[in-house]
Residue, then its C-alpha position, 0 to 999 in steps of 0.5 A: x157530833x163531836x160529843x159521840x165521836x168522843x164516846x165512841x173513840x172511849x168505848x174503843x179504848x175501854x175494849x183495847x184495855x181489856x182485851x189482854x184480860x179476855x186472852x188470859x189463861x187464868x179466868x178475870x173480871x168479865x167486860x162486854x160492850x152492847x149495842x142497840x140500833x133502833x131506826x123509825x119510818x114512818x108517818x105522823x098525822x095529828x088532828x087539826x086540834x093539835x096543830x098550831x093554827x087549828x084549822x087542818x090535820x097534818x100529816x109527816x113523814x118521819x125517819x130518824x134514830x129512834x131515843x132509845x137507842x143505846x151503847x153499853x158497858x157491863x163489868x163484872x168482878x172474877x167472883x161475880x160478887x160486884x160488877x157495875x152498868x154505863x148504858x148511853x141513849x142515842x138519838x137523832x131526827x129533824x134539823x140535825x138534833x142529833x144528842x147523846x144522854x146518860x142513861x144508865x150508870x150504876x154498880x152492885x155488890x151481892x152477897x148471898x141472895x142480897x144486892x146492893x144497888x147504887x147509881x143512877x137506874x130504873x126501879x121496881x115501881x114502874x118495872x120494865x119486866x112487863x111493859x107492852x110492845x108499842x115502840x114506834x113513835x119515841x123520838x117523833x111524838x114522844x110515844x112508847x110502851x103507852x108510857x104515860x097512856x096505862x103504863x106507868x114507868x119508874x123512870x131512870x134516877x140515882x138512888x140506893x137500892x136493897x134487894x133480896x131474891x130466893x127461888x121464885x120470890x123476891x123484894x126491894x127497898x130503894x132510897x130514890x131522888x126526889x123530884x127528879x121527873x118534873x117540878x109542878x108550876x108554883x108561885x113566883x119567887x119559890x124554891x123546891x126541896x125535900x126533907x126526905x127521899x123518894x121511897x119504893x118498896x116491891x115485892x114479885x112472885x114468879x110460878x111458871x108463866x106467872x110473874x106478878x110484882x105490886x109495889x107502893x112508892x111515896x115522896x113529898x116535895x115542899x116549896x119555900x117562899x110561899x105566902x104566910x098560911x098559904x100551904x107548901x106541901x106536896x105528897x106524891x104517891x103511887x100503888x101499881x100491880x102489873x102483871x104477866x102471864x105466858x103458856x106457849x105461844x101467847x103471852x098476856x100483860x096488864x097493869x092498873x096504878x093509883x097514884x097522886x101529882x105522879x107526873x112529879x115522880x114517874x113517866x116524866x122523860x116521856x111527859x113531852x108525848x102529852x103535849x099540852x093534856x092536863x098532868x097529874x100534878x098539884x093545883x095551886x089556887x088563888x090563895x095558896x091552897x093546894x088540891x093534889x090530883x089523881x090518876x087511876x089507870x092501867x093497860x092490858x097487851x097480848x101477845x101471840x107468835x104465829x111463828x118462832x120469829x114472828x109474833x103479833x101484838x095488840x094493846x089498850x090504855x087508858x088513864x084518868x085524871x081528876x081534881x075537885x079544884x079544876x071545876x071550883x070558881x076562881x073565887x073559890x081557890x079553883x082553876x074555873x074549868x067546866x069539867x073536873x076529870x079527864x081521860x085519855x086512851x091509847x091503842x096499838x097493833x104491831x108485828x114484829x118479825x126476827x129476820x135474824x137473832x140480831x136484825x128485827x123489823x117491827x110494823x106498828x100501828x098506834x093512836x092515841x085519843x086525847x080525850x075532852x078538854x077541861x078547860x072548856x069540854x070541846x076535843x082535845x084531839x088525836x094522833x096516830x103514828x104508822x111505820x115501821x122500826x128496824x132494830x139492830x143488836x149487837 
């Protein structure tokens, strides 16, 4: 609590600071201050499979400040040629667990139709620009925009970013953190490094309702201590094409990906939502030898507004997993696992409604389908989540 009183009482000194800037006759740098409120309700029922003592489904009512909840701070120079972006995530649920994070830091130059790019933001890989409306659930179960369920996200990392835009086209090129979502389970006694940075380049076509934005994006994280011959290498990759299409009232988005060990890279800040579900990261056996696994996935969500202030929104996802080690014997540098794929899906119906430009109320319905169990092909489970969000903006 003392953490958010002091940002609080920093914003309000920021805002005091400039404002003899905005009663100026002569124009200077543009500062404003956002914010978004987001508050959950609702209930929670997971399988008795999920639970602790697997005997019986719960059910639990939840109210709290939802995670993506945010303050923030934009600046811009007098010639709009540099300007930079502080954004704070806010949340707040069970047991008082009240936290403050960064979400955002970052500043930009621009010259002519190029950008420069540099702090800690989300890329072009994993694009915010299309993701479905599924928001309920973030803070209670770690679910939102079936991240992690069809949707993949490039999450927020410091990295150096070029970008070009002309009329409707546009592509980037970023120098990223390597390694900064998760770090796999290796052998004890090891360190990680990496000799190069994460590398994403996209591209986007916009034409009336038509946006489309592929992107590839590759890393390799190696570890230091392993045994002699034992491998110490692991490559990470990913290759996604999301895109969106809008004429009228309707609105439809999809998303397939490839990649490999991407949990390492990509959705990790939302790798909690998956629980104990097998991850897209390296398998290492016995004897040291790595076997990379892969995921294949994508989702599609449609929207249509029955009204200008009303809409509804329906979406599927799905992703599927494999590794050749996971079903190999022990003996045979394998985990001994009966299957050696595995998929989960995910679906959602909302209808969000602007009581105000500034006021939206967003009734969700989510379930999520953990899919058979590698290990020994039995159900993993399942989940949904029903309530509603009350979101405020200003």
């Amino acid at each position: 609590m003392k953490k958010f009183f002091a940002i609080m009482v920093a914003v309000a000194a920021l805002v005091a600071f400039t404002a003899p800037a905005w009663a100026a006759d002569e124009p200077g740098p543009s500062f404003t201050v956002h914010g978004r409120m987001l508050t959950d309700i609702g209930y929670n029922k997971t399988s008795k499979e999920l639970t602790t003592n697997k005997k019986e489904a719960v059910t639990s009512a939840f109210v709290n400040l939802a995670g993506h909840s945010y303050l923030r701070a934009k600046f811009a120079s007098v010639d709009k040629t540099t300007g930079g972006f502080v954004e704070l995530g806010m949340s707040s649920k069970i047991n008082n667990t009240e936290s403050v994070s960064l979400r955002y830091a970052y500043g930009w130059w621009k010259v002519g139709n190029c950008k420069l790019v540099a702090g800690q933001d989300d890329g072009w890989v994993g694009s915010l620009a299309h993701h479905p409306k599924q928001y309920l659930g973030v803070t209670q179960s770690g679910k939102l925009l079936l991240t992690n369920w069809g949707y993949i996200y490039s999450g927020r990392h410091p990295q150096v970013r070029f970008e070009w835009e002309s009329g409707m086209f546009g592509f980037a090129l970023a120098a990223v953190q390597p390694g900064a979502e998760y770090v796999p389970t290796g052998p004890t006694g090891t360190d990680y490094y990496a000799n190069l940075p994460r590398f994403d380049l996209a591209a986007y076509l916009k034409a009336g309702g038509f946006w489309v934005q592929p992107g590839v994006a590759w890393s390799q994280l190696k570890m230091e201590g392993t045994a002699s011959g034992a491998d110490n290498t692991f490559t990470q990759f990913m290759a996604i094409l999301p895109v969106k299409f809008t004429a009228g009232p309707f609105t439809a988005k999809a998303e397939v990906h490839y990649g490999q060990n991407n949990d390492i890279e990509w959705s990790g800040q939302l790798l909690s939502g998956l629980r104990t579900l097998p991850r897209s990261e390296p398998f290492i056996g016995a004897g040291g030898k790595i076997e990379d696994t892969k995921q294949v996935g994508g989702f599609i969500s449609l929207e249509y507004k029955i009204l200008p202030v009303w809409e509804v929104v329906a979406g599927f996802g799905v992703e599927k997993l494999s590794n050749d080690a996971w079903k190999k014997a022990t003996t045979n540098n394998g985990a001994g696992y009966k299957n050696d794929d595995y998929t989960r899906k995910a679906y959602f119906v909302a209808l969000p409604y602007d009581v105000t430009k500034n006021f939206t109320i967003h009734p969700e319905f989510s379930y999520f389908d953990y899919g058979d169990n590698i290990r020994d092909g039995k159900d993993f489970g399942n989940e949904w989540l029903l309530g509603l969000q009350v979101k405020f903006v200003f």
